[in-house]
C-alpha positions as CSV (number, residue, x, y, z in Angstrom):
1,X,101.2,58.1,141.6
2,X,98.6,59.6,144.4
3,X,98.8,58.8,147.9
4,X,97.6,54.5,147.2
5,X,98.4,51.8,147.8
6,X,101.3,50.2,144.8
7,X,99.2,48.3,142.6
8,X,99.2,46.8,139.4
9,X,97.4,49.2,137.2
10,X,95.6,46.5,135.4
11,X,94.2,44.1,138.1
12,X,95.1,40.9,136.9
13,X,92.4,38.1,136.4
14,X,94.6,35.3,137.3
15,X,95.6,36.4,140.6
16,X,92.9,38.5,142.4
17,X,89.5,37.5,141.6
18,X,86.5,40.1,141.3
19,X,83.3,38.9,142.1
20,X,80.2,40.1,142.4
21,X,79.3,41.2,145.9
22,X,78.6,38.6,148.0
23,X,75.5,39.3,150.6
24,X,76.7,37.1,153.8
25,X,76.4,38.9,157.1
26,X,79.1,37.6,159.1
27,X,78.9,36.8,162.8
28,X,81.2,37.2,165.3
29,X,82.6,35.3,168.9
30,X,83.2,37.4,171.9
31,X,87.1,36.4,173.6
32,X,87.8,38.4,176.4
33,X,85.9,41.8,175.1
34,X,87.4,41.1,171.9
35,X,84.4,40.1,168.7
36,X,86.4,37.8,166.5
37,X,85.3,36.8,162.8
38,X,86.5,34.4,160.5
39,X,85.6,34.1,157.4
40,X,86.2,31.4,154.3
41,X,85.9,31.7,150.6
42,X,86.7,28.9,148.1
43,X,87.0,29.9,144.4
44,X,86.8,27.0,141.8
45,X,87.5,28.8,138.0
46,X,89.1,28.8,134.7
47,X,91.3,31.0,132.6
48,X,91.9,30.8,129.1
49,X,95.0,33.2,128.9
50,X,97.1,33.3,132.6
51,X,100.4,34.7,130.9
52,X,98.5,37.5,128.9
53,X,99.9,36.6,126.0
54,X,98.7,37.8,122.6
55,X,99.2,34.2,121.2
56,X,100.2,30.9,122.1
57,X,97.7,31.2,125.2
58,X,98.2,28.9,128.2
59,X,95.1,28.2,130.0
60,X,94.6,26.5,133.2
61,X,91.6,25.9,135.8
62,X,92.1,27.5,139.4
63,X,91.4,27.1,142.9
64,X,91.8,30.0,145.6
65,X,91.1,29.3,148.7
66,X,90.9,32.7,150.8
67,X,90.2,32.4,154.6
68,X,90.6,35.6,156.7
69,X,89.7,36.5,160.5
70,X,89.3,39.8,162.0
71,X,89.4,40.7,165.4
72,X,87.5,44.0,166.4
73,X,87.2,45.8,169.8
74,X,85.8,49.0,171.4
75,X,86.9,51.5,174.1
76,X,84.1,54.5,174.2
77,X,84.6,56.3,171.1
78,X,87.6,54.3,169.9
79,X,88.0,51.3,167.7
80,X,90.1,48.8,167.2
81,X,90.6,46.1,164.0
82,X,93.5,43.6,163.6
83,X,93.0,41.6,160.1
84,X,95.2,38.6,158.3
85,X,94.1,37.6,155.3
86,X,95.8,34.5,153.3
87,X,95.3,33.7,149.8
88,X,96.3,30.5,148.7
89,X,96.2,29.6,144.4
90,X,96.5,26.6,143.0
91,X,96.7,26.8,139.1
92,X,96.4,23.4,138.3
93,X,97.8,22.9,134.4
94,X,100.9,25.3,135.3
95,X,101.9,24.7,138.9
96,X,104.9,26.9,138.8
97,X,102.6,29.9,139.1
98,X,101.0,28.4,142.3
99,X,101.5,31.0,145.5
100,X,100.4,31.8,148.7
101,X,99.9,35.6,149.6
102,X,99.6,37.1,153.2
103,X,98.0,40.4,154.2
104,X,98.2,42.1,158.2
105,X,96.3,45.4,158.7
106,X,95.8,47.2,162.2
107,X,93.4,49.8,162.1
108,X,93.0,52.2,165.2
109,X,90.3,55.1,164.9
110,X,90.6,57.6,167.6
111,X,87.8,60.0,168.9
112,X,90.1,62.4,170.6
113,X,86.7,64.6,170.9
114,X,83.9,66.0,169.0
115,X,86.4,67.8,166.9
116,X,89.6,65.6,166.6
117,X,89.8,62.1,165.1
118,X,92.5,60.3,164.0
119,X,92.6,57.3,161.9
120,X,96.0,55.1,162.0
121,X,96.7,52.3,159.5
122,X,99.6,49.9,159.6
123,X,100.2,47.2,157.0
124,X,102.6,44.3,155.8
125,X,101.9,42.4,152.6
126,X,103.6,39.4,151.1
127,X,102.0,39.1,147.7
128,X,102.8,38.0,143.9
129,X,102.5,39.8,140.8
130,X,101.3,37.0,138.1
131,X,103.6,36.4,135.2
132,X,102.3,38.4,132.0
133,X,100.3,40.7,134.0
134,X,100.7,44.7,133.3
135,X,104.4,45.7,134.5
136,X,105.2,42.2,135.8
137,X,109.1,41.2,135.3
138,X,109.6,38.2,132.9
139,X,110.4,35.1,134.9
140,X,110.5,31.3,135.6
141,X,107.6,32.2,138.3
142,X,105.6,34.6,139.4
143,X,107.6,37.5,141.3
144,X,107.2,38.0,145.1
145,X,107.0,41.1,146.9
146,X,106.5,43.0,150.6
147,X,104.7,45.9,151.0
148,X,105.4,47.4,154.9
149,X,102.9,50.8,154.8
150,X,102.2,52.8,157.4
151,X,99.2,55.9,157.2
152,X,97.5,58.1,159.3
153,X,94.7,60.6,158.7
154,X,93.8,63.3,161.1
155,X,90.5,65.1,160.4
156,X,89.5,68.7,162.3
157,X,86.0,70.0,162.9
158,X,82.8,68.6,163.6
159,X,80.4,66.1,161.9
160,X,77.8,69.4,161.1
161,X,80.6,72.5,161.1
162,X,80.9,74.8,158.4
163,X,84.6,73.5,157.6
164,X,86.4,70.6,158.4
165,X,90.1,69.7,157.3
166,X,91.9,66.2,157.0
167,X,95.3,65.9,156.6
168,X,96.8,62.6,155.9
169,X,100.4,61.0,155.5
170,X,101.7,57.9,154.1
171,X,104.3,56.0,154.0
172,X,105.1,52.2,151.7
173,X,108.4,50.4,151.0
174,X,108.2,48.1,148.0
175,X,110.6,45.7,148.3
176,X,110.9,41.9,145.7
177,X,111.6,38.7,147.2
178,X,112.9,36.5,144.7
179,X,113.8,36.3,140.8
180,X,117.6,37.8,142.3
181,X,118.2,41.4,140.7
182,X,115.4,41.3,138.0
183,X,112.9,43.6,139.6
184,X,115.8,45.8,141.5
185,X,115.3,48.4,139.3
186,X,111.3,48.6,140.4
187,X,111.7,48.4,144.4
188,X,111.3,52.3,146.1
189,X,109.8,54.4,148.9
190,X,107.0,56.0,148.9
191,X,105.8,59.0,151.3
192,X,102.9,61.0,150.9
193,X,101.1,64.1,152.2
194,X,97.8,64.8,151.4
195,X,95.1,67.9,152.7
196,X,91.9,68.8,152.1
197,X,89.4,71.3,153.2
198,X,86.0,71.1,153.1
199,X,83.2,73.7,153.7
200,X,79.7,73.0,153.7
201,X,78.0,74.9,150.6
202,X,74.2,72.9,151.1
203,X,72.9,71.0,153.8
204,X,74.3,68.0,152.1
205,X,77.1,69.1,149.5
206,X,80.2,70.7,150.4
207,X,83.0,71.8,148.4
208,X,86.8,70.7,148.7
209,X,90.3,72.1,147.8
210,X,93.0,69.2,147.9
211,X,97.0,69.6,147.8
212,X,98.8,66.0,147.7
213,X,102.5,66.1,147.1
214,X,104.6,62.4,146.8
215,X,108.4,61.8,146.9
216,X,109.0,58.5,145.1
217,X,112.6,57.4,145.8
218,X,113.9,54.2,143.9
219,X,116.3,51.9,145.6
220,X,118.9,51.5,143.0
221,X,121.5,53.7,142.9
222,X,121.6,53.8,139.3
223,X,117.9,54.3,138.6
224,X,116.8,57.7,137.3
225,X,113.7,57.1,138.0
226,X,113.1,59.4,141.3
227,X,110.5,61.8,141.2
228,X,108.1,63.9,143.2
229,X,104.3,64.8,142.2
230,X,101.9,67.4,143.1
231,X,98.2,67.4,142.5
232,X,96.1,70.4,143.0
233,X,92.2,69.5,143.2
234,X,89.0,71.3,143.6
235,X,85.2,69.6,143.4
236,X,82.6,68.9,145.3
237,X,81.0,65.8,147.5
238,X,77.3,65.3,147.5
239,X,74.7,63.7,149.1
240,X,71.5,65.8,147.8
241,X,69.3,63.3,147.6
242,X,68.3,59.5,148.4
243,X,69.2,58.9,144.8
244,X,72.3,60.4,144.4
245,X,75.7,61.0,146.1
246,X,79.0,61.2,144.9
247,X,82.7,62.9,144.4
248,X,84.3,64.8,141.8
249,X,87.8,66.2,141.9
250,X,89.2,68.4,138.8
251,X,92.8,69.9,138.9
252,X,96.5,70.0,137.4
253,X,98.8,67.3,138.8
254,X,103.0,67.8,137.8
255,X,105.7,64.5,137.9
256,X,109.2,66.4,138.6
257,X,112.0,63.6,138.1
258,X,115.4,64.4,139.4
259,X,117.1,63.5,136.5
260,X,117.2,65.5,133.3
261,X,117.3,62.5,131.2
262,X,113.9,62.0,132.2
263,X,111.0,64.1,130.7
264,X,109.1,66.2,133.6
265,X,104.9,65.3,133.2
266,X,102.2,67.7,133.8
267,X,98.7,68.3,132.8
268,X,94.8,67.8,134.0
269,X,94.0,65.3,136.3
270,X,90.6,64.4,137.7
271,X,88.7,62.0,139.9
272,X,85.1,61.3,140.0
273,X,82.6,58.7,141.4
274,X,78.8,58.9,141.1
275,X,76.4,56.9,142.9
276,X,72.7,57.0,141.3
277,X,69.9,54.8,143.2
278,X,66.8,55.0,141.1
279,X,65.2,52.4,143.2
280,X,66.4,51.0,146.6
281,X,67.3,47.7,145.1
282,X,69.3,49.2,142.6
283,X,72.1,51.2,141.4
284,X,74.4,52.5,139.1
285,X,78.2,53.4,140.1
286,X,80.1,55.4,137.5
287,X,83.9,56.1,138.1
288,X,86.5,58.0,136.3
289,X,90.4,59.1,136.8
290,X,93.4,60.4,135.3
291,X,96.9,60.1,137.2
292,X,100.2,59.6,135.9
293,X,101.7,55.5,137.0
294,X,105.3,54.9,137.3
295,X,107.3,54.0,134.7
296,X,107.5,50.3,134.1
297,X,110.4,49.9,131.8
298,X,111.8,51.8,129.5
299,X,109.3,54.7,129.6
300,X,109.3,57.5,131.6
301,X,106.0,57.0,132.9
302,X,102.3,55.8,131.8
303,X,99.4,58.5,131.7
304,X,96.6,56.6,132.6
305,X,92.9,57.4,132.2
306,X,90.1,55.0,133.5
307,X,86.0,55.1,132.9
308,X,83.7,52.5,134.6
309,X,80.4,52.0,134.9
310,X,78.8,49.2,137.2
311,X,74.9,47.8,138.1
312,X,74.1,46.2,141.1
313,X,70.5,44.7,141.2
314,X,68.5,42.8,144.3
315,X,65.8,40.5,142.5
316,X,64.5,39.5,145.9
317,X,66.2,38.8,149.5
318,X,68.3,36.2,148.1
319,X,69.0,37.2,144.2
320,X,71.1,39.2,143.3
321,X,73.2,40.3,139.7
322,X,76.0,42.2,139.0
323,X,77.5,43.7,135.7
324,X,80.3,46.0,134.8
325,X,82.1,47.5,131.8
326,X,85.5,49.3,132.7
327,X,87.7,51.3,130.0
328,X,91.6,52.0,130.4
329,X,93.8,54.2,128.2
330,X,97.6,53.8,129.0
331,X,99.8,56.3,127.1
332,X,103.3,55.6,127.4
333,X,105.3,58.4,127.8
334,X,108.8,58.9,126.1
335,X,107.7,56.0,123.7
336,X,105.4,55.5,120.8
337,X,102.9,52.8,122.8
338,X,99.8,53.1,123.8
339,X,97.5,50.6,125.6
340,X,93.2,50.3,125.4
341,X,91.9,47.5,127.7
342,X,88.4,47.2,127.9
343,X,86.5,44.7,130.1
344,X,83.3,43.2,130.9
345,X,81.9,41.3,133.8
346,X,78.6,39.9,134.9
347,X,77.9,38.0,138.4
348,X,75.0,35.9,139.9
349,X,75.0,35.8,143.5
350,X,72.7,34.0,145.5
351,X,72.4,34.0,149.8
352,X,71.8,30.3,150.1
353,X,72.2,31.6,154.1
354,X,72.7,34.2,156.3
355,X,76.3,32.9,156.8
356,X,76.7,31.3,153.4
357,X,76.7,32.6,149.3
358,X,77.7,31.4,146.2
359,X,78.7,33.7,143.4
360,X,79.2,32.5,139.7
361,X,81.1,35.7,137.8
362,X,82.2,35.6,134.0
363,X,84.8,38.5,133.0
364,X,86.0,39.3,130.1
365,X,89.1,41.4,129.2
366,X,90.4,42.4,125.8
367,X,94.2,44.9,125.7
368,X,94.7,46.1,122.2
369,X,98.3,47.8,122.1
370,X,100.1,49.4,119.3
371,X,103.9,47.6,120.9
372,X,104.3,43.8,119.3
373,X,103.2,41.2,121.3
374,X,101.2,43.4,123.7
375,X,97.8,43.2,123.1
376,X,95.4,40.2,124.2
377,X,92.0,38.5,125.3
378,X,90.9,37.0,128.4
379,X,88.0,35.1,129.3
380,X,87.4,34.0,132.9
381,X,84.9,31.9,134.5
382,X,85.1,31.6,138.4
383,X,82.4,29.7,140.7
384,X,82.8,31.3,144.1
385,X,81.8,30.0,148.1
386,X,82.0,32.7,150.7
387,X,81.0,31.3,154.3
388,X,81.2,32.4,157.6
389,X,79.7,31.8,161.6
């Protein structure tokens, strides 16, 4: 794992629900120097597969309702953003898998000068993981976890120098809330150090060298499951053009568990995302990885490579469509199971106001595994209402 935030590494379609981009400029209210701005979205769907099973499929229609409000404020060159987010589900034909998740950021950016900034990020999540979903523990209900992180990012040099530097830290604590000991074995520590210099090759494209070490550290005593990784990257970021921009990182990444009964990982690992804009109103975003994920059961890890490609079209003002085809290959390692999911989405937005759109999104997910009982198919159909002042 890179310096991230712990996440599923399948996102699962019955608990957090990809739309299309919804085009609602949100207004704000003025307390005390302080813009506030709430915002609401209702999602009204249906899933024909919530457990991910390969058969005997449950389905069930779904209701999210998502409100969040974000309070902002400026001092000079600094900034300031608190932001709580709830999510509250209501699967109606299984309503043990019902839950109500709650997300606090603060976000401090810090012009110390022209050549100093600072970013600072704190962060506590209560979330679920949804029964069946990749790496999710078997039980009666969805498992419940907190996620306390805490980050900063320091960046040296001017916006136009030759060379600038960021070094960032990170630091998450993965703890479950329920289901007693069953997911014991998967709480741990994160920390993270990450730096990267960049130096200004073209006008608008500079190269980078990244170092990124990791210390995973489970909780359980008896786990063997602590490791440290190390990812070397070079590339380059772009800009060249009104059509193009992007990022692509290329190196050799090693996973050094502390326990010999564990098998040490190292190869390539890369990281690329390309923006091309052959017309203002629309573009095409392609985005590929390789990392190693943490092991999930039995394995000692899960080499993971992911492709996607995704159009976003405006029709007019209002009109708006979305479509998406994603690729995942998970190769277990110290087993003999490997994991292709591929999945398709299309969306329909439309601005029905400035303060007010509505999003209808159809995605479609199919997991072929060579393990019994793993593979399956998804279809998902959500209607979604995102308002705001």
């Amino acid at each position: 794992m890179e310096i991230k935030d712990l996440r599923l590494a399948v996102v699962g379609l019955c608990g957090v629900y990809a739309t299309s981009a919804l085009a609602i400029d949100p207004a704000s209210v003025e307390m005390n120097g302080i813009d506030v701005i709430p915002q609401l979205s209702v999602q009204i769907g249906h899933n024909d597969n919530i457990f991910s099973t390969e058969t005997n499929e449950t389905s069930s229609t779904i209701t999210v309702v998502n409100p969040s409000v974000q309070f902002v404020a400026e001092k000079e060159n600094d900034a300031y953003r608190v932001t709580y987010d709830l999510k509250i589900g209501t699967l109606h034909d299984s309503r043990a898998d019902d839950y109500v998740d709650h997300t606090l950021t603060g976000e401090a950016v810090l012009e110390l000068n022209s050549r100093n900034r600072l970013d600072l990020t704190v962060g506590l999540a209560k979330i679920h993981e949804d029964r069946g979903s990749n790496n999710a523990a078997t039980g009666a209900k969805p498992a419940r976890y907190t996620d306390k992180s805490l980050s900063g990012l320091y960046r040296y040099g001017a916006e136009g120098a030759k060379g600038n530097l960021e070094v960032a830290a990170t630091y998450v604590d993965h703890t479950y809330d329920n289901l007693g000991s069953l997911n014991d074995s998967r709480e741990r520590e994160n920390l993270g150090l990450d730096a990267t210099f960049y130096y200004r090759v073209a006008p608008k494209t500079r190269a980078l060298f990244e170092v990124r070490a990791e210390d995973i550290d489970y909780k359980l005593a008896a786990s063997d499951l602590d490791n440290t990784e190390v990812k070397y990257l070079a590339g380059v970021t772009w800009d060249a053009t009104a059509k193009t921009s992007g990022t692509a990182k290329i190196g050799y990444q090693n996973k050094d568990y502390d326990s010999a009964s564990r098998e040490d990982q190292d190869g390539a690992s890369w990281e690329i995302s390309a923006r091309w804009s052959p017309r203002t109103y629309s573009t095409f975003d392609l985005m590929t990885s390789q990392e190693y994920e943490e092991a999930s059961g039995n394995e000692d890890g899960i080499d993971t490579e992911t492709y996607s490609l995704t159009w976003n079209h405006s029709w007019d003002n209002r009109f708006s469509t979305q479509a998406m085809l994603s690729h995942m290959n998970e190769d277990y390692i110290g087993l003999t199971r490997e994991d292709e999911t591929d999945t398709a989405m299309v969306g329909f937005n439309y601005e029905l106001k400035r303060w007010l759109s509505v999003n209808l999104a159809y995605t479609y997910k199919d997991k072929d595994s060579n393990a019994a009982t793993e593979s399956e198919t998804q279809n998902l159909f959500m209607l979604t209402f995102q308002g705001s002042l």
